[in-house]
gemmi code that builds the backbone of each chain (N, CA, C; Angstrom):
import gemmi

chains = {
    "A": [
        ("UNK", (19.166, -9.466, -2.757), (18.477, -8.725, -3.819), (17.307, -9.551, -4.340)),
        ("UNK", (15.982, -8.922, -4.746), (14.964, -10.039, -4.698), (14.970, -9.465, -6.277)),
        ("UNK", (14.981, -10.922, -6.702), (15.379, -11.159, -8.347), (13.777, -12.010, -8.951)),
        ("UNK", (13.009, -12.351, -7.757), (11.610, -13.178, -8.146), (10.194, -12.424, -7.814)),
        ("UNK", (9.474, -12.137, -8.189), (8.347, -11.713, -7.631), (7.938, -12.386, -6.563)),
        ("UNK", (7.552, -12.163, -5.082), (6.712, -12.437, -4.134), (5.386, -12.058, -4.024)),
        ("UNK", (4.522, -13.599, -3.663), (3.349, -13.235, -3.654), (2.530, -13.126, -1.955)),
        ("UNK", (2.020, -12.427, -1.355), (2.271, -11.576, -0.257), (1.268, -12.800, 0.427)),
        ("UNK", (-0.061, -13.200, -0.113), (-0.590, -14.449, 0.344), (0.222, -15.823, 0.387)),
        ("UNK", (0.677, -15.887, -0.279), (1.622, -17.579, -0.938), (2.883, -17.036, 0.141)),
        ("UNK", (3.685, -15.718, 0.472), (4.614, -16.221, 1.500), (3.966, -16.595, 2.802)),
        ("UNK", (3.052, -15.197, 3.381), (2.862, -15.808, 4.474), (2.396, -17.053, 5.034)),
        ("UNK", (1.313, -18.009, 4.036), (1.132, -19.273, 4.243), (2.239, -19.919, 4.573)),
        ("UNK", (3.752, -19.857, 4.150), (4.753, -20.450, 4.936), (5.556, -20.214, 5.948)),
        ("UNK", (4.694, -19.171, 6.903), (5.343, -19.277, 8.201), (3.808, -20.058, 9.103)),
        ("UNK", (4.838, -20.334, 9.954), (4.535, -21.362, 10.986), (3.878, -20.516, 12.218)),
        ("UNK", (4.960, -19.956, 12.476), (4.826, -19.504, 14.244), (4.275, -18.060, 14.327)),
        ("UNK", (3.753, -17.543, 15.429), (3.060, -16.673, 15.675), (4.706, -15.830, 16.033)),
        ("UNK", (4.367, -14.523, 15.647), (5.356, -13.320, 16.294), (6.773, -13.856, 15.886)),
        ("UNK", (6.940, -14.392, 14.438), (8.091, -14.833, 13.867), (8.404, -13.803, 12.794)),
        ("UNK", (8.720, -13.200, 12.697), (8.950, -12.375, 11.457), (10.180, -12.582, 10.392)),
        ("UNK", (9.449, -12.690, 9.281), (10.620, -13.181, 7.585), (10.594, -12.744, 7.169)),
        ("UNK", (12.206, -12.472, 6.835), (12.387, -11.590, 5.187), (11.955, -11.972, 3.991)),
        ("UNK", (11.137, -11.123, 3.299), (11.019, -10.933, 2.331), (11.243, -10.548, 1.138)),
        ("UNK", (11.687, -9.513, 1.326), (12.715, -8.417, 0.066), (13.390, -7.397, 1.158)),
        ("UNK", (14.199, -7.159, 0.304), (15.712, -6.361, 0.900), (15.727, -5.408, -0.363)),
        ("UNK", (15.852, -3.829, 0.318), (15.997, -2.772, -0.795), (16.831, -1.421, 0.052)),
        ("UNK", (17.586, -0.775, -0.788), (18.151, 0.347, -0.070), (18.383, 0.022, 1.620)),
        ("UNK", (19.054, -1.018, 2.109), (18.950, -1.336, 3.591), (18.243, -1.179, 4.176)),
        ("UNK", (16.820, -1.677, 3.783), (15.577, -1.302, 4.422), (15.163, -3.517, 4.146)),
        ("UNK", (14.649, -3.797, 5.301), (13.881, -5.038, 4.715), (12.232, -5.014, 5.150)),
        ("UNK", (11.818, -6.014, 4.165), (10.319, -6.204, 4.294), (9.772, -7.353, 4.512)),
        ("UNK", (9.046, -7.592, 5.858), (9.180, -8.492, 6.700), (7.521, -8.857, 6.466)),
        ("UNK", (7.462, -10.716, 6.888), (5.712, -10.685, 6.558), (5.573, -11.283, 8.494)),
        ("UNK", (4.922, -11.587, 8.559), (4.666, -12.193, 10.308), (3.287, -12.449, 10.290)),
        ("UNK", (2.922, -13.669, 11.158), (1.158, -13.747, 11.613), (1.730, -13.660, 12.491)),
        ("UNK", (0.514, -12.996, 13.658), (0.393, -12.624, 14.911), (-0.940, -13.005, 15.819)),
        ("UNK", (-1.144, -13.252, 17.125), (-1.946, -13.595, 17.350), (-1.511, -13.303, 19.035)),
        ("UNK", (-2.535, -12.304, 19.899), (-2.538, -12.404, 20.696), (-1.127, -11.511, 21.579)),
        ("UNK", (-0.797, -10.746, 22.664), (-0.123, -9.658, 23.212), (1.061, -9.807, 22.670)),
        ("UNK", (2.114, -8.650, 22.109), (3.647, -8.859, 22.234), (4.068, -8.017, 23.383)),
        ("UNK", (5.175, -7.880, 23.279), (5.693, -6.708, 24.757), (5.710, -5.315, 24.367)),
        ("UNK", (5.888, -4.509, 25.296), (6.361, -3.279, 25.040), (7.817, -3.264, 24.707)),
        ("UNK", (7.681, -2.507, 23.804), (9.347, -1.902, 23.380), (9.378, -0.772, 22.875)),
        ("UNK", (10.649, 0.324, 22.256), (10.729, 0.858, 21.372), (11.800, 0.754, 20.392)),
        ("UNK", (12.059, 1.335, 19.252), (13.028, 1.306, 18.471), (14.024, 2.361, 18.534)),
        ("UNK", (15.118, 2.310, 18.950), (15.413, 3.286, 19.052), (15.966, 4.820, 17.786)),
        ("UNK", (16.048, 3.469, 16.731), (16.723, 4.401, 15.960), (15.990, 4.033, 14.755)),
        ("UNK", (14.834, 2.835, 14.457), (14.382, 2.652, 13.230), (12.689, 3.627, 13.747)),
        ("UNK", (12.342, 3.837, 12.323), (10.901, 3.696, 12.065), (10.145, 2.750, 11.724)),
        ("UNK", (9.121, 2.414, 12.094), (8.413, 1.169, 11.889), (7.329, 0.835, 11.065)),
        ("UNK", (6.556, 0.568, 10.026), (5.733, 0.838, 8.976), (4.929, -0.701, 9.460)),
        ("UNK", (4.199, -0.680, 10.011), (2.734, -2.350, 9.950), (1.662, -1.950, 8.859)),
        ("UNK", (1.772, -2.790, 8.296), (0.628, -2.800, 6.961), (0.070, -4.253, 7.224)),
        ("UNK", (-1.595, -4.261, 7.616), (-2.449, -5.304, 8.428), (-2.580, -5.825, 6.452)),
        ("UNK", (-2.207, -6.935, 6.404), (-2.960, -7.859, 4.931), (-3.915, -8.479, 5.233)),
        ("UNK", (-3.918, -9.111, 6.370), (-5.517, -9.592, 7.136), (-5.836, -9.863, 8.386)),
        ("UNK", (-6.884, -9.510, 9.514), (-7.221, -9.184, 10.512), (-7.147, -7.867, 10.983)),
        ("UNK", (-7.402, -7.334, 12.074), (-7.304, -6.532, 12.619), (-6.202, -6.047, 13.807)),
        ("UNK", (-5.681, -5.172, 13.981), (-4.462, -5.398, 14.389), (-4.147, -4.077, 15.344)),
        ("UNK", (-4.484, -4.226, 16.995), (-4.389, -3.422, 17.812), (-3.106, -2.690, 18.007)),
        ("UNK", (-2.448, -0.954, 17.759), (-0.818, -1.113, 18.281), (-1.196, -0.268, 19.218)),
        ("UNK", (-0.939, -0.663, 20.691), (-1.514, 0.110, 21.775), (0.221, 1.002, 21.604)),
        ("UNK", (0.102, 2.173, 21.953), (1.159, 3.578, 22.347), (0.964, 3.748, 24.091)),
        ("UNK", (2.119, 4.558, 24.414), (1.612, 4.516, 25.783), (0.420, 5.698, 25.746)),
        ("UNK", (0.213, 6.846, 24.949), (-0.993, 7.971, 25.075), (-1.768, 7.436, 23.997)),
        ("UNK", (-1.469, 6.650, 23.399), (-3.140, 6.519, 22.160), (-2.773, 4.769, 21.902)),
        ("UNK", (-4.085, 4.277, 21.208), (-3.778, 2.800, 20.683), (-4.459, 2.925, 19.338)),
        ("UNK", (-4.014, 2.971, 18.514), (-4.455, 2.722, 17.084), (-4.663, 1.545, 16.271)),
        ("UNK", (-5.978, 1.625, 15.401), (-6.750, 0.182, 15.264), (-6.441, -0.109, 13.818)),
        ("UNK", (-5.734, -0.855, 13.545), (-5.451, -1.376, 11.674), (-6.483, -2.588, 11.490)),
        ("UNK", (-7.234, -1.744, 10.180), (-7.792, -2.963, 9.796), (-7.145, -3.276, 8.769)),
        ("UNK", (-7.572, -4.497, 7.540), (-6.912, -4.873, 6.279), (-6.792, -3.973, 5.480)),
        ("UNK", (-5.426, -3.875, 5.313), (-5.453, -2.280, 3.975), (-5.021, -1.097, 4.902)),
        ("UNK", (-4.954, -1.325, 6.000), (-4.293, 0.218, 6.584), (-2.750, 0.129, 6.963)),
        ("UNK", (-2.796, 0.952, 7.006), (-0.898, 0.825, 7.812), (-0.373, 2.167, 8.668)),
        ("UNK", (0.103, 1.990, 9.348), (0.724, 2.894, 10.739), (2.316, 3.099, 10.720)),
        ("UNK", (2.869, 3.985, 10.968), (4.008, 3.887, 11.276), (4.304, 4.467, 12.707)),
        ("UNK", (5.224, 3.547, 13.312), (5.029, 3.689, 14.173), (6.713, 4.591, 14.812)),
        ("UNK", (7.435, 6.424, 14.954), (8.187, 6.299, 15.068), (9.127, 5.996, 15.692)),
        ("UNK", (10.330, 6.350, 15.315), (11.591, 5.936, 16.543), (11.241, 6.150, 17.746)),
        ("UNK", (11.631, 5.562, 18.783), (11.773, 5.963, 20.246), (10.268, 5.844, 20.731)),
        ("UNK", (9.430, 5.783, 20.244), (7.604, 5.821, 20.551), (7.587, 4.048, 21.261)),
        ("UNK", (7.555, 3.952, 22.103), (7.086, 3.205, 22.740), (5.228, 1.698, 22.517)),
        ("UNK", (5.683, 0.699, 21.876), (4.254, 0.370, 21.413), (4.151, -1.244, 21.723)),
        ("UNK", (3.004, -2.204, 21.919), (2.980, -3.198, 22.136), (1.478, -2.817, 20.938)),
        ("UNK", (1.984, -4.266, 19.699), (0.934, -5.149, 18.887), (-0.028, -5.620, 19.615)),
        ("UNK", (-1.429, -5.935, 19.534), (-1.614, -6.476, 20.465), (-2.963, -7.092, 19.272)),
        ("UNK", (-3.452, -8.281, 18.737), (-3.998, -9.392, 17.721), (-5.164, -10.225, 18.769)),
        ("UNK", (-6.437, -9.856, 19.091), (-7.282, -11.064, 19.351), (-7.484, -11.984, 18.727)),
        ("UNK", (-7.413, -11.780, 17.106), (-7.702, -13.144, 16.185), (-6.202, -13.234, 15.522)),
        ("UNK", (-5.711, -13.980, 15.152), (-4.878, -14.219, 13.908), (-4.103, -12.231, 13.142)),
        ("UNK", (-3.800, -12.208, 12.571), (-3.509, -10.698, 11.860), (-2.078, -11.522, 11.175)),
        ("UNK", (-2.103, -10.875, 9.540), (-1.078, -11.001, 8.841), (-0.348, -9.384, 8.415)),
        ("UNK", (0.803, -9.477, 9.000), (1.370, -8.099, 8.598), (2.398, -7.967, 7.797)),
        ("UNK", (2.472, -6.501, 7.376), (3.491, -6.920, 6.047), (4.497, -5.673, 7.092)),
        ("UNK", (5.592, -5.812, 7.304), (6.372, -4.512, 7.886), (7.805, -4.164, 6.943)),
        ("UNK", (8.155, -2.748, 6.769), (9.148, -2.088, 6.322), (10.226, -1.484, 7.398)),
        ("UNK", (11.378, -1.801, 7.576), (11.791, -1.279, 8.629), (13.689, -1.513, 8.395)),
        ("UNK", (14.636, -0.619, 8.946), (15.695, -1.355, 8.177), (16.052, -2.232, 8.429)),
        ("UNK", (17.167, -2.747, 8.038), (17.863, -3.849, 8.254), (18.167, -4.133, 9.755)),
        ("UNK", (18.447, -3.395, 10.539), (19.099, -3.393, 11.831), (17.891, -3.688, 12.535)),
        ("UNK", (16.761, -3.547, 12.250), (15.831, -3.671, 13.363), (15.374, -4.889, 14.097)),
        ("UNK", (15.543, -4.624, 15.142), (15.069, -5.898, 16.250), (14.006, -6.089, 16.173)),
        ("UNK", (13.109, -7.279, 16.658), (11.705, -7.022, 17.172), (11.258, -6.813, 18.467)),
        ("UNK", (11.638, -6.746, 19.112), (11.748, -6.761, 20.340), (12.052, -5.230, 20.602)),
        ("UNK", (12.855, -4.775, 19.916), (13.914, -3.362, 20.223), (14.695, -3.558, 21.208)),
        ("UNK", (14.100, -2.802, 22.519), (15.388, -2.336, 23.159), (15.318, -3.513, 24.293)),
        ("UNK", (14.254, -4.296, 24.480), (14.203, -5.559, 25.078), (14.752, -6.530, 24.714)),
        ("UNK", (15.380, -7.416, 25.433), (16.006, -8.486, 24.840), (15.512, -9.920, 25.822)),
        ("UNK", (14.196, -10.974, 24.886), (13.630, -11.755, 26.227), (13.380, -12.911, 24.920)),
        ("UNK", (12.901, -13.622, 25.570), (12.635, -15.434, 24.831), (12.083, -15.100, 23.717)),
        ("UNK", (11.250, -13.600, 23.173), (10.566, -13.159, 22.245), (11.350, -12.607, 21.378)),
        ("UNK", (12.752, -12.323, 21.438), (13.818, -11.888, 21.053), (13.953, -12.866, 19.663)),
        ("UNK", (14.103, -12.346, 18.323), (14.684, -13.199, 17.183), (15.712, -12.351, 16.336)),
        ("UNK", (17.041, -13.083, 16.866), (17.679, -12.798, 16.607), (18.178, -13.059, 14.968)),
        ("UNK", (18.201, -14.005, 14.106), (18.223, -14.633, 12.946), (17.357, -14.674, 12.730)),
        ("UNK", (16.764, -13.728, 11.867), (15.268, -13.844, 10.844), (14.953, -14.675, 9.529)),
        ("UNK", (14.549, -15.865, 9.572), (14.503, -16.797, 8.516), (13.477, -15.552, 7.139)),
        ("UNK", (14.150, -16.883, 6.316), (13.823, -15.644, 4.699), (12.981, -16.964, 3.639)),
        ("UNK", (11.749, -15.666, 3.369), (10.942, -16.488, 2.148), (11.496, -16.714, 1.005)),
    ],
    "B": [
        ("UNK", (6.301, 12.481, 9.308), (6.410, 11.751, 10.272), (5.019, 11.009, 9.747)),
        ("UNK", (4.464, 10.045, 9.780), (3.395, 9.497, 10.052), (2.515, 9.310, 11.326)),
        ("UNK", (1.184, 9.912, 11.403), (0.136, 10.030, 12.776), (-0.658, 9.725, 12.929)),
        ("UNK", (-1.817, 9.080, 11.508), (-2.532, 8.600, 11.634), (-2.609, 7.468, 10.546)),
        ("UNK", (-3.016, 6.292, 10.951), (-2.983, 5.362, 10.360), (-3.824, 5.712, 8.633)),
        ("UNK", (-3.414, 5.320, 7.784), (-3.805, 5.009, 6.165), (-4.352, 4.325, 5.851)),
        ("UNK", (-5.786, 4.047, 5.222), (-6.050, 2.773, 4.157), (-5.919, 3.240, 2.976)),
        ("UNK", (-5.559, 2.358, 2.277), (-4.310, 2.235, 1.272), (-5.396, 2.529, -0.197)),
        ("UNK", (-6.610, 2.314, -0.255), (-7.809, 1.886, -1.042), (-8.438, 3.442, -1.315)),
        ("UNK", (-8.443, 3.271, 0.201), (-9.123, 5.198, 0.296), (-7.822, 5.736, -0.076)),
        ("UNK", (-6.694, 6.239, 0.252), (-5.549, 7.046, -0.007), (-5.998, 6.809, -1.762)),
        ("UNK", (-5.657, 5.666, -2.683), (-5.413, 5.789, -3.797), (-6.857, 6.467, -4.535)),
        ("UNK", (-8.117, 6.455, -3.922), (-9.479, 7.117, -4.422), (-9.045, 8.034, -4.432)),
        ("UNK", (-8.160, 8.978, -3.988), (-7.628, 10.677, -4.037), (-6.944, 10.465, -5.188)),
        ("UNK", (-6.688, 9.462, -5.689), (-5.563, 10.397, -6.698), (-6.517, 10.235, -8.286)),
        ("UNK", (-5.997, 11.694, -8.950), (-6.914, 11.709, -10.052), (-6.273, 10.983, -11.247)),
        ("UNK", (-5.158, 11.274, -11.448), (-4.105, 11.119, -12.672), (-3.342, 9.642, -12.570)),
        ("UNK", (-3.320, 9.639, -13.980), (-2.164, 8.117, -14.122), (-0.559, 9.052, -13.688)),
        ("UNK", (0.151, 7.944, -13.589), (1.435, 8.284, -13.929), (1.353, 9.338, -13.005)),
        ("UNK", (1.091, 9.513, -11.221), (1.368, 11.012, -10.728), (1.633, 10.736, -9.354)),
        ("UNK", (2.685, 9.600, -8.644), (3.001, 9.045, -7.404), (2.668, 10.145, -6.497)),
        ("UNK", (1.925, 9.292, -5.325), (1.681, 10.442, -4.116), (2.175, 9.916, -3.395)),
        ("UNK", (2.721, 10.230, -2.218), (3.538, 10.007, -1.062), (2.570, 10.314, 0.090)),
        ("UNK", (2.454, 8.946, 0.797), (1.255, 8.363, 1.999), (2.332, 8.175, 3.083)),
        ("UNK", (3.274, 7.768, 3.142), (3.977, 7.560, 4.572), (5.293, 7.886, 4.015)),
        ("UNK", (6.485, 8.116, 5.263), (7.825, 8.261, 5.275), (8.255, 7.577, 6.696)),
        ("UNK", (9.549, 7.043, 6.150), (10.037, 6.388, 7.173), (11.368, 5.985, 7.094)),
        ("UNK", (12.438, 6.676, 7.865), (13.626, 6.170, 8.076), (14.226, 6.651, 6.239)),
        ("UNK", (14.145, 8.089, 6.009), (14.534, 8.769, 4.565), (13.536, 7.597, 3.166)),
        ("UNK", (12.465, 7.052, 3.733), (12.483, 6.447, 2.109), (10.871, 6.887, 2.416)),
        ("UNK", (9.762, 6.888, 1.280), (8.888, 7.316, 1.180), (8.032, 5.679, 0.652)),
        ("UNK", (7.215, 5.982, 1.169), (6.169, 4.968, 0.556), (4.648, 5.932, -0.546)),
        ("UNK", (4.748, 5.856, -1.178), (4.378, 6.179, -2.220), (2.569, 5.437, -3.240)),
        ("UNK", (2.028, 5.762, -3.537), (0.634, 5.466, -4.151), (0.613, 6.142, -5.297)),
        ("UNK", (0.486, 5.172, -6.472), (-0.183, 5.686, -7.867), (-1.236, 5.159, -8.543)),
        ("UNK", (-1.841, 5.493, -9.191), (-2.613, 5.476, -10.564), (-1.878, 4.972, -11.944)),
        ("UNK", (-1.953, 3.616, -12.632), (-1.435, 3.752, -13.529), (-1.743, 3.038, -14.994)),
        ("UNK", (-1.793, 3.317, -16.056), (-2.679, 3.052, -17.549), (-1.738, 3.361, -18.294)),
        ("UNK", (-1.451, 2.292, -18.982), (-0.925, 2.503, -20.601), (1.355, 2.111, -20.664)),
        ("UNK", (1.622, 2.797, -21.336), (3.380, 2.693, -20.735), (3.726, 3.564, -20.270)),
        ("UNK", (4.556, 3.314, -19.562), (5.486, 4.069, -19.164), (6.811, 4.443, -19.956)),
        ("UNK", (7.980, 5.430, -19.555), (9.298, 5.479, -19.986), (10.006, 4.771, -19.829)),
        ("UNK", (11.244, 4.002, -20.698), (12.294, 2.803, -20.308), (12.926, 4.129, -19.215)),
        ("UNK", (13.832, 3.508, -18.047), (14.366, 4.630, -17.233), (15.283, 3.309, -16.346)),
        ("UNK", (16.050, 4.334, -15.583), (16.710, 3.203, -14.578), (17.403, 4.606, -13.409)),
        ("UNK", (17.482, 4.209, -11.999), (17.217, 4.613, -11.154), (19.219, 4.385, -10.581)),
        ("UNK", (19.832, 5.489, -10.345), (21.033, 5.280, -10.316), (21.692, 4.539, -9.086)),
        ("UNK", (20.901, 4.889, -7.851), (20.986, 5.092, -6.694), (20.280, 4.118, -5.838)),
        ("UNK", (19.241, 4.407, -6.368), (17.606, 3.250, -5.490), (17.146, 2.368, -6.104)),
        ("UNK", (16.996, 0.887, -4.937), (16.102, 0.189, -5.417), (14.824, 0.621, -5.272)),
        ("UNK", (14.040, -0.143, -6.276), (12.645, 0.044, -5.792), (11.393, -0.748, -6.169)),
        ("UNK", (10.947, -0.511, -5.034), (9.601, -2.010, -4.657), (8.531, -1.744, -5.102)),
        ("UNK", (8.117, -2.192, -6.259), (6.632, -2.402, -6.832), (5.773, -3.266, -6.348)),
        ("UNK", (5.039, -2.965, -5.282), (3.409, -3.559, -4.864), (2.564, -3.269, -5.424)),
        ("UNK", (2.029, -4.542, -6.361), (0.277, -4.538, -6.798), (-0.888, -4.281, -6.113)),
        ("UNK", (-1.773, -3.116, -5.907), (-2.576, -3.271, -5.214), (-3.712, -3.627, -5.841)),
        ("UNK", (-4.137, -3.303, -7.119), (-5.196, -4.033, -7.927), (-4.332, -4.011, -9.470)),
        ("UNK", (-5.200, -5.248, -10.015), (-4.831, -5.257, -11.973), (-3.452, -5.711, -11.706)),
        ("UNK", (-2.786, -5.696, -12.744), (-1.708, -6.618, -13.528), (-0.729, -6.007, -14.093)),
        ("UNK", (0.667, -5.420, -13.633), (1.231, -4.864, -14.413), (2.554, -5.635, -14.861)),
        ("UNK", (2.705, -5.311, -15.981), (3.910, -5.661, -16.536), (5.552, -4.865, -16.267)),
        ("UNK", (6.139, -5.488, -15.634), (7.254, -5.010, -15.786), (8.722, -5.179, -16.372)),
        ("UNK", (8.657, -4.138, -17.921), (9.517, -5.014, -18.473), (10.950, -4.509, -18.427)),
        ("UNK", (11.785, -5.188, -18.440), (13.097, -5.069, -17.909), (14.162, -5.236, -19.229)),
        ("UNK", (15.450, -4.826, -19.610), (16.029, -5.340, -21.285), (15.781, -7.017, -21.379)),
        ("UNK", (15.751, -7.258, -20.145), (16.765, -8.934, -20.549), (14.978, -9.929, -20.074)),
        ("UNK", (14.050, -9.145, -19.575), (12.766, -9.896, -19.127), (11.854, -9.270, -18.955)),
        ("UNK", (10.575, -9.544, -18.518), (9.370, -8.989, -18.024), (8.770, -9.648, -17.238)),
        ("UNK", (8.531, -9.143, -15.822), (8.348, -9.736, -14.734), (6.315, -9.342, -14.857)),
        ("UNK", (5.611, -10.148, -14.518), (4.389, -9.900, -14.692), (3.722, -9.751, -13.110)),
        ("UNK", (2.948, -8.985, -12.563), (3.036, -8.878, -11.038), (1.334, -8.606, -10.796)),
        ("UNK", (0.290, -9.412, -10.065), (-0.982, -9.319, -9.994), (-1.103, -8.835, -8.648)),
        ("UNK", (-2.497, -8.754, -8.635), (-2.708, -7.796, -7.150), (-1.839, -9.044, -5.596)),
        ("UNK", (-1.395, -8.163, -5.076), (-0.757, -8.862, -4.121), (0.490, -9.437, -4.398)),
        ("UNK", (1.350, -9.319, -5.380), (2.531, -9.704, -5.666), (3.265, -8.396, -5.999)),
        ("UNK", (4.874, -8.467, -5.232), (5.800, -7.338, -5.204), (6.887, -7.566, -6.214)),
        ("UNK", (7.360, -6.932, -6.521), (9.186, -6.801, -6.466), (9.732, -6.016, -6.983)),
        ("UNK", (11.621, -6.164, -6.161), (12.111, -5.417, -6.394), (12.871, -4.820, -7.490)),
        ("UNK", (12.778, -3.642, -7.800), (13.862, -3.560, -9.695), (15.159, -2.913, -8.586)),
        ("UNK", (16.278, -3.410, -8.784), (17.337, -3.126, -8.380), (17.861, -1.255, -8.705)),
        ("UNK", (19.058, -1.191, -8.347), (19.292, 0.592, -8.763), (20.150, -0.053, -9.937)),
        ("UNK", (19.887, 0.718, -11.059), (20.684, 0.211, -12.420), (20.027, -0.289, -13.507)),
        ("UNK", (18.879, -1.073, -13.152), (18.340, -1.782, -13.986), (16.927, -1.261, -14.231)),
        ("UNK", (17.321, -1.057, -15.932), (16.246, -0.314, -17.075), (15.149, -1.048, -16.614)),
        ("UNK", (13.994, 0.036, -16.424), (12.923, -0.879, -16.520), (11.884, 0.233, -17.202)),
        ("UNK", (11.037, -0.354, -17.863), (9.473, -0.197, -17.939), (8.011, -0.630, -17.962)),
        ("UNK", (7.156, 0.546, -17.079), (6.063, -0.097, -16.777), (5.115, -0.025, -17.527)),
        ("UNK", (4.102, -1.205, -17.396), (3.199, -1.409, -18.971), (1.996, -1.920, -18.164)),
        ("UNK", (0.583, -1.119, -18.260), (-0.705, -1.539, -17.337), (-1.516, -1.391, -18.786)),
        ("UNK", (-2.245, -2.526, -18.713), (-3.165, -2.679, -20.020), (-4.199, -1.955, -19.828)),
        ("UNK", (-4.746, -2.341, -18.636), (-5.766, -2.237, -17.795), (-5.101, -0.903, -16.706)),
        ("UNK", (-6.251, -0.224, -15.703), (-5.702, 0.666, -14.728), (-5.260, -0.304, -13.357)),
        ("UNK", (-4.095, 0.445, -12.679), (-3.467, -0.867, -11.914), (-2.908, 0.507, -10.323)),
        ("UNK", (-3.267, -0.100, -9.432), (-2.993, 0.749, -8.527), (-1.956, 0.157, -7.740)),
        ("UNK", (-0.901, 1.224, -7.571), (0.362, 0.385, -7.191), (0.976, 1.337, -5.481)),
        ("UNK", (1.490, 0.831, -5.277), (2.238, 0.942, -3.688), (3.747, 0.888, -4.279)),
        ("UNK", (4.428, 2.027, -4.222), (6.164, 2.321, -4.489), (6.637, 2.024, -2.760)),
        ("UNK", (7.855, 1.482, -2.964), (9.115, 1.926, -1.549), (10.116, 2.080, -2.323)),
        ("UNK", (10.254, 3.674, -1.612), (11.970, 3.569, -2.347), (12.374, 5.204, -1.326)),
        ("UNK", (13.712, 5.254, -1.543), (14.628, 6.315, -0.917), (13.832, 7.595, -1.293)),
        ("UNK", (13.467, 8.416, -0.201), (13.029, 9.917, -0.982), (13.162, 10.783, -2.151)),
        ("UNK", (14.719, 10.043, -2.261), (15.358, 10.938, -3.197), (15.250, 10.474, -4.654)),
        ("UNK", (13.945, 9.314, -4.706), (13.959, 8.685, -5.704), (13.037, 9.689, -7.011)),
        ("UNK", (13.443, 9.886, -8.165), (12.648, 10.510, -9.259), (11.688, 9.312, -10.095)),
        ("UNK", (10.537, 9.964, -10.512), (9.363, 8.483, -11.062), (10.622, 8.525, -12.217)),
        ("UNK", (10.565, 9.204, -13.002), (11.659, 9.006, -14.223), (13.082, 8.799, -13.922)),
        ("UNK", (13.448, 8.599, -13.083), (14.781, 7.937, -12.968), (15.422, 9.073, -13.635)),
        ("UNK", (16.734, 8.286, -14.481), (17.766, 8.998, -15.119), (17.593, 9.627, -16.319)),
        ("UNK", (16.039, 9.591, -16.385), (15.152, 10.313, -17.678), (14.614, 12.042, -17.381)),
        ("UNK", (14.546, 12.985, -17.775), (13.615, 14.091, -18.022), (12.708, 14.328, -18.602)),
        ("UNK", (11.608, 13.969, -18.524), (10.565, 14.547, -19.719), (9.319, 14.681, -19.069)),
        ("UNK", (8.287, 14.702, -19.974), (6.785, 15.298, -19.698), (6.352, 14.646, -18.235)),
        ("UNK", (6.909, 13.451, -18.617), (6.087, 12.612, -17.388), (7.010, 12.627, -16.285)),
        ("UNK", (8.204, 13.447, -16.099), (9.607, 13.772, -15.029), (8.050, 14.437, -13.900)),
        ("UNK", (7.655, 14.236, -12.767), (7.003, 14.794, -11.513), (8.218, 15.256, -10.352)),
        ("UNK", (8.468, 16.340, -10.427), (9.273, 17.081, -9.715), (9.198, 17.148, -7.889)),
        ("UNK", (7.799, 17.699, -8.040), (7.149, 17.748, -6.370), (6.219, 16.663, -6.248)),
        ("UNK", (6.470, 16.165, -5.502), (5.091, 14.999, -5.440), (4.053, 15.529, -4.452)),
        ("UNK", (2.763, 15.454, -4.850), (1.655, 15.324, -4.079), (1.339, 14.290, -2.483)),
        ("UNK", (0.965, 14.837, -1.875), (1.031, 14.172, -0.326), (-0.227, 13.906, -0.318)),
        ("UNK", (-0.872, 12.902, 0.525), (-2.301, 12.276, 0.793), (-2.190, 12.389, 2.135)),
    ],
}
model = gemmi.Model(1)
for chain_id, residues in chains.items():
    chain = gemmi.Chain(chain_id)
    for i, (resn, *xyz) in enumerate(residues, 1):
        res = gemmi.Residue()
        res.name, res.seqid = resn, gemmi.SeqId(i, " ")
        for name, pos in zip(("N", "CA", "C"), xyz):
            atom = gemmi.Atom()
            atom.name, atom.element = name, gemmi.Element(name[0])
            atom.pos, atom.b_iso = gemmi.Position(*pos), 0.0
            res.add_atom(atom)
        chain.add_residue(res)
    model.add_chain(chain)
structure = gemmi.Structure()
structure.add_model(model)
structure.setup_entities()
């Protein structure tokens, strides 16, 4: 239960790794995850979550297999269940994501990109 | 369902009124939500849902019986389901809601400012 205000610049400065994603706040079994990204993830889908990317800074490619949609800072996409999508970041991109609790990053793939234990701000 | 990506800046230029949450995305039963907001709000508390206050510009106060959490652009958090709160913008403050669909702006309150149907962007 997030009992402190988070500040959305001040967390992400404390992640490290590219395509790491941290909890942030936890509400109605939904969590809200921050991540920098930089450069291709894989294809996957979700099978049973919906996916919400909200770009806080850079630009932030989510290729679909029939369309690829372009987030700049301030936009956000959702991306739904079962839809098939690879992130894809030429520079840096800070994202803020909503998605529930159960959700993988990876989804239905399971590879070295796989994080299973999501460290928390 | 969500189809085309949102900026969050433009979405909130649509809305005319304080105090009148519009609903910009849905995902997995909870709504993500955009308001307008000036002056106080109602003490209220939410039986069921938490829910996530994102600053998108200005400073709002959120005061709670036992505290008041103060939250600037780019800082979130969550008010738990149960816990009285009210919101206090000195200034106009444009905010980003997450919470369960089934969430009411007035909580366990009825009155003038109770918004029944919400407006879609």
């Amino acid at each position: 239960m997030q009992s402190e205000p988070v500040n959305l610049a001040g967390a992400v400065a404390q992640i490290q790794d590219y395509w790491d994603p941290h909890i942030v706040g936890e509400l109605n079994g939904q969590h809200v995850k921050l991540a920098k990204v930089k450069g291709e993830f894989i294809w996957h889908h979700h099978e049973n979550e919906d996916e919400l990317f909200l770009v806080l800074k850079g630009v932030l490619h989510l290729e679909m297999r029939n369309r690829t949609v372009t987030l700049e800072e301030g936009d956000f996409f959702v991306v739904p269940k079962g839809v098939e999508h690879k992130p894809v970041a030429e520079d840096e991109v800070h994202l803020l994501m909503f998605e529930p609790a159960s959700t993988l990053n990876t989804g239905n793939v399971r590879n070295e990109r796989t994080v299973d234990r999501l460290r928390r701000i």
